[in-house]
N, C-alpha and C positions, 0 to 999 in steps of 0.2 A: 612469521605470521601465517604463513601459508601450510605451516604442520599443523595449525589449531584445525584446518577444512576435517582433519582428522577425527578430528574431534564428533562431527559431525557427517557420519559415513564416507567419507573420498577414503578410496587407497591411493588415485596417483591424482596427481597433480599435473596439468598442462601450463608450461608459459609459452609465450608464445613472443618476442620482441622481433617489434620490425618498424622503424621510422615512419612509415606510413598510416600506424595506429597511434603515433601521439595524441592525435584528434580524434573523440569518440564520432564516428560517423559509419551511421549502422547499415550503411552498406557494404563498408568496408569491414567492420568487424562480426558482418555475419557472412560473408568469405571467410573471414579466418576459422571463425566459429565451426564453419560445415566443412570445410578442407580437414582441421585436426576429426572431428567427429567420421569423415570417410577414412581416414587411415589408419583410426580405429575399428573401423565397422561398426560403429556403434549405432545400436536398435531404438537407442531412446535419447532427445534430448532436452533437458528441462531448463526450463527459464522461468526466475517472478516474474510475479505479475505486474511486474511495476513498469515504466515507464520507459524506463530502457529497455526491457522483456519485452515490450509490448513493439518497439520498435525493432526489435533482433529477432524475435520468437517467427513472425510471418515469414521474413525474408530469408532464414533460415529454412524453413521448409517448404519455400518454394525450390531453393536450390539443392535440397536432398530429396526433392519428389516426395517429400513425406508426407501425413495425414496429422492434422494442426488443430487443434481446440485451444482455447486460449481460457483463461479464468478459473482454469480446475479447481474443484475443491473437494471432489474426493475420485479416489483411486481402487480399481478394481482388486479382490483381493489372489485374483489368478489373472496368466496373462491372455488367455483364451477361455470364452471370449473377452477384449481388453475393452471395457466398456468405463467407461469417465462422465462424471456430474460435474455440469456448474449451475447455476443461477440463470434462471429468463425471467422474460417480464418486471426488469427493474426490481428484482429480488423478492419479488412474490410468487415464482415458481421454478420447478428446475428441471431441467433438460440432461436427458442424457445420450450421451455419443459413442458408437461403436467404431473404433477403430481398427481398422485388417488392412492398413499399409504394411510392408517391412519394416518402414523405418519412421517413429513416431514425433511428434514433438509436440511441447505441452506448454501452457506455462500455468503456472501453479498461484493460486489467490494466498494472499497474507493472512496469515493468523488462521489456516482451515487446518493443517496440519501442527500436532506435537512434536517438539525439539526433540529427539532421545539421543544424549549424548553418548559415546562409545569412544573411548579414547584406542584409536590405531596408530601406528605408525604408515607413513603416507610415501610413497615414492613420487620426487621432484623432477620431471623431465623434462629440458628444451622441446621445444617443437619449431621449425621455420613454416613459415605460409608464404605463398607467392601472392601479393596484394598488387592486381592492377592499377596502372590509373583512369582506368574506365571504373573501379570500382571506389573512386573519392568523391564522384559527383563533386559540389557545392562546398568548399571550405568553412564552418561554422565559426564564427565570432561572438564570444558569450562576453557579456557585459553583465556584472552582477551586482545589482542594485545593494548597496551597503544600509542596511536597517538596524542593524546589531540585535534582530530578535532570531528566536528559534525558525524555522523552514515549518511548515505545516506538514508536509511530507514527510518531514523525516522524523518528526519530534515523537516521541513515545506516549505523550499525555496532552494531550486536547482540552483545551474548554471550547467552545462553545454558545453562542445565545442568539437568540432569534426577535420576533418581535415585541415578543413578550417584555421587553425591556423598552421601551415607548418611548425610548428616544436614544441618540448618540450619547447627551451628556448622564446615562446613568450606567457608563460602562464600566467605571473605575472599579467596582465589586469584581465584575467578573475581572479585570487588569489584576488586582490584586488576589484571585484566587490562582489565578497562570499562574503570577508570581513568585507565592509560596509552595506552587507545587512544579514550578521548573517547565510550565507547558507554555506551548504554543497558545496564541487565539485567533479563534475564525468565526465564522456566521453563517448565516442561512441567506439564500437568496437573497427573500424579502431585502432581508437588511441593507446585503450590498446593492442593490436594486433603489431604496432610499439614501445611497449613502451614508449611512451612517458609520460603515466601515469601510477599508477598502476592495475594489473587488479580488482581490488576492489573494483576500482570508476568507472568501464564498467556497463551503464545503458541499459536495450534494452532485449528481448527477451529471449536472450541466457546469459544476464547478471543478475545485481539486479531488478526487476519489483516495480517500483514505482510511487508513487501517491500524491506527493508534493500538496502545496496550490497552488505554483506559481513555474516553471520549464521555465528557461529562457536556447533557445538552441544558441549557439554562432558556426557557420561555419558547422551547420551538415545540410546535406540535407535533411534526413528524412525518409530512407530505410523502410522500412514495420517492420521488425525486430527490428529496434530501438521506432518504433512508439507503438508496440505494448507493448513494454514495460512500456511506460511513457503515455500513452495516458487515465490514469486515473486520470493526474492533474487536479486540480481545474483552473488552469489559466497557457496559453504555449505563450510561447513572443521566435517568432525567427527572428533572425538576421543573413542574408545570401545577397551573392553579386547576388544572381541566384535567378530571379523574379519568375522562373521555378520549382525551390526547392519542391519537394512533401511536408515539415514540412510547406510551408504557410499554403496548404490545410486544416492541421488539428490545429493551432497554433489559437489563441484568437485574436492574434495581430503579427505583423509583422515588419519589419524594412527590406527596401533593400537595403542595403552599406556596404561597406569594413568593417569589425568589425574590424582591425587597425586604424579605424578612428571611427567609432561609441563608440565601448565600452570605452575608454578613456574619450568621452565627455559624456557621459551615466553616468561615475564611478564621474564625477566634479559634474554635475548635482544633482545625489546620497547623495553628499559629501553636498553640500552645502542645500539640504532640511532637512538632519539631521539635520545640523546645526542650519536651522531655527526652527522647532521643540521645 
């Protein structure tokens, strides 16, 4: 599995096994992380943006003395000057940052860059790390709640729905479009805010931040706050009665009608190109 990284620009590959990293804990595994990175010399170290990135990415370049911007979404096309874009203002502006450390480190936003595959052959080589036990802090105990549905995080296809669906019991439409299309489901605020869902499926800002392939929004308008969070998909399809709706602005595609009537004939539609398939 680790020749596929090949696939995908690496010439070598680092492992790294040491007892002490059975347990992800990013203090300890951004010691490993910045130990292999100095014995390469390496100038540049990239991490997602995701959640684990987000915890290895800092602690990492505090301990390489590096220059750190987090959320990258685009890349300079020389390395002097080495200057990098992300997102300010909740994703209604964007910032850019000069970098003139030695030694850089980044983490990179979902979905801003193109896959371009290149099939190499990759060189596989051990690496040892010396892992303190000053560097274990806290031993984590994960307890993982058993629901038998998709993670919203990790799932490639989102739905979606906000208030616009005026109550809990008219979620079965959306239930049924996840369904057929293998996605997760989550909400807007509001919703988990009314319960009507739980708040674990609350997407958006102050919720889970996500970066689906395809994030279909059903009755949400599109508040800054909610956009900020999802506005790393690959593809946003909203369905709203309000021509006005801020989520047209930023959505791929759009639909303007009653989603008691759309997503129904949406879910037939759905139903019957499986079928042909």
């Amino acid at each position: 599995e680790l020749k596929l990284l090949g696939n995908y620009g690496a010439t070598k590959v680092f492992v790294v096994e040491n007892e002490k990293l059975n347990d992800f804990i990013a203090k300890s595994y951004s010691s490993a992380i910045s130990q292999v990175a100095q014995s390469q010399e390496a100038k540049f170290v990239i991490f997602a943006n995701n959640v684990s990135g987000r915890a290895l990415s800092a602690r990492t370049a505090v301990k390489l003395n590096a220059g750190f911007v987090p959320g990258v979404m685009q890349l300079p096309s020389s390395i002097e000057p080495f200057v990098v874009r992300k997102k300010a203002y909740s994703g209604k502006a964007f910032a850019d940052f000069e970098l003139n450390s030695d030694v850089k480190v980044l983490s990179l936003t979902q979905n801003s860059f193109k896959i371009i595959e290149d099939t190499k052959e990759i060189v596989i080589e051990k690496s040892s790390v010396d892992i303190k036990d000053t560097d274990l802090g806290a031993k984590p105990k994960s307890v993982e709640k058993t629901t038998g549905k998709l993670l919203i995080t990790e799932a490639e296809t989102l739905v979606s729905a906000g208030r616009g669906l005026k109550g809990p019991e008219n979620w079965t439409m959306v239930e049924e479009m996840a369904e057929i299309l293998g996605a997760a489901i989550c909400c807007s605020r509001p919703v988990a805010d009314l319960e009507w869902r739980p708040h674990e499926e609350h997407v958006g800002q102050t919720g889970k931040v996500v970066a689906p392939n395809l994030y279909i929004a059903i009755g949400i308008s599109g508040a800054i706050q909610h956009l900020a969070g999802v506005n790393g998909s690959k593809v946003m399809v909203a369905i709203n009665t309000d021509p006005e709706a801020p989520f047209f602005e930023a959505a791929d595609y759009g639909i303007i009608g009653d989603a008691f009537k759309v997503v129904p004939l949406l879910n037939e539609a759905l139903k019957k190109f499986k079928a042909g398939q």
